[in-house]
C-alpha positions as CSV (number, residue, x, y, z in Angstrom):
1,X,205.2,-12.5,217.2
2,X,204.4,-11.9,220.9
3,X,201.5,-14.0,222.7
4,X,199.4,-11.0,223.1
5,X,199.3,-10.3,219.6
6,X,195.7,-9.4,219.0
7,X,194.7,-11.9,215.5
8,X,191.2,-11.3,215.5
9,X,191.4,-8.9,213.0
10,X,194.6,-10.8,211.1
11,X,194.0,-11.7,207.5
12,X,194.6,-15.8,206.9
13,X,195.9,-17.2,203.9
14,X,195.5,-21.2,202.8
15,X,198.2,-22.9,201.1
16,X,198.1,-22.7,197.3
17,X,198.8,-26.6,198.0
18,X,195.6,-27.4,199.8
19,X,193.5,-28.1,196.7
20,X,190.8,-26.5,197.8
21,X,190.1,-28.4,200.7
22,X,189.4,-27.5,204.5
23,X,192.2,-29.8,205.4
24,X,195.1,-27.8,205.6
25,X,197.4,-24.7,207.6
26,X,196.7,-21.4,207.2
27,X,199.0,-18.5,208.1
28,X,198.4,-14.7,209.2
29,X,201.1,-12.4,209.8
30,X,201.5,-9.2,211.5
31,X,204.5,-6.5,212.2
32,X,206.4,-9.2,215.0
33,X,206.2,-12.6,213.1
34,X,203.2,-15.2,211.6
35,X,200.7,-17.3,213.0
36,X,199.7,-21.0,211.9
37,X,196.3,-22.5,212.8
38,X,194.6,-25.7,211.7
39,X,191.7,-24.2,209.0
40,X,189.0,-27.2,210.3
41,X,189.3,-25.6,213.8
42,X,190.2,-21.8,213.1
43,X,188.9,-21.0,216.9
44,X,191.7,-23.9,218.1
45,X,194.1,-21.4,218.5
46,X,197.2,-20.7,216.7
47,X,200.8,-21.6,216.8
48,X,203.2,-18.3,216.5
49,X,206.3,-17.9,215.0
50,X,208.6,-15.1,215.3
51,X,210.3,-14.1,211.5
52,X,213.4,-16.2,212.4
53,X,211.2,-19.3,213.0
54,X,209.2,-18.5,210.0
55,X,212.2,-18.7,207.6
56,X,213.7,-21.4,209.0
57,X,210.1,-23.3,208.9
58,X,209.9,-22.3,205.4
59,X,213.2,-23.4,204.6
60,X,212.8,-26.8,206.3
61,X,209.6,-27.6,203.8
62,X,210.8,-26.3,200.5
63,X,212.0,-28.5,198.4
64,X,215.7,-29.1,198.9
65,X,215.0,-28.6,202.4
66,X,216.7,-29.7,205.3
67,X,217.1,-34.2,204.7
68,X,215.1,-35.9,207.6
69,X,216.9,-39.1,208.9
């Protein structure tokens, strides 16, 4: 995902873990990677990740991730 990828128009997705909330990440993604924002403050801005970084985010979360510490 480049910086002057255009996400006005992107479709965002909540987390199927948010239990129906407004407290949680949603994620857009387009042809050159995703997009995270924060869904209380969808006009904050969002944090791109090129497919690599997405992956590796994923994997870090999952369970059976990556061990912290």
């Amino acid at each position: 995902m480049t910086p002057n990828d255009d996400l006005s128009q992107a479709r965002w997705f909540k987390s199927s873990h948010s239990g129906g909330g407004n407290d949680c990440v949603e994620v857009a993604f387009t042809g050159s990677g995703a997009a995270l924002r924060d869904s209380k403050d969808p006009e904050g801005g969002a944090f791109r990740l090129s497919p690599h970084a997405w992956h590796g985010l994923l994997g870090a979360v999952r369970p059976g991730g990556p061990a912290l510490g």
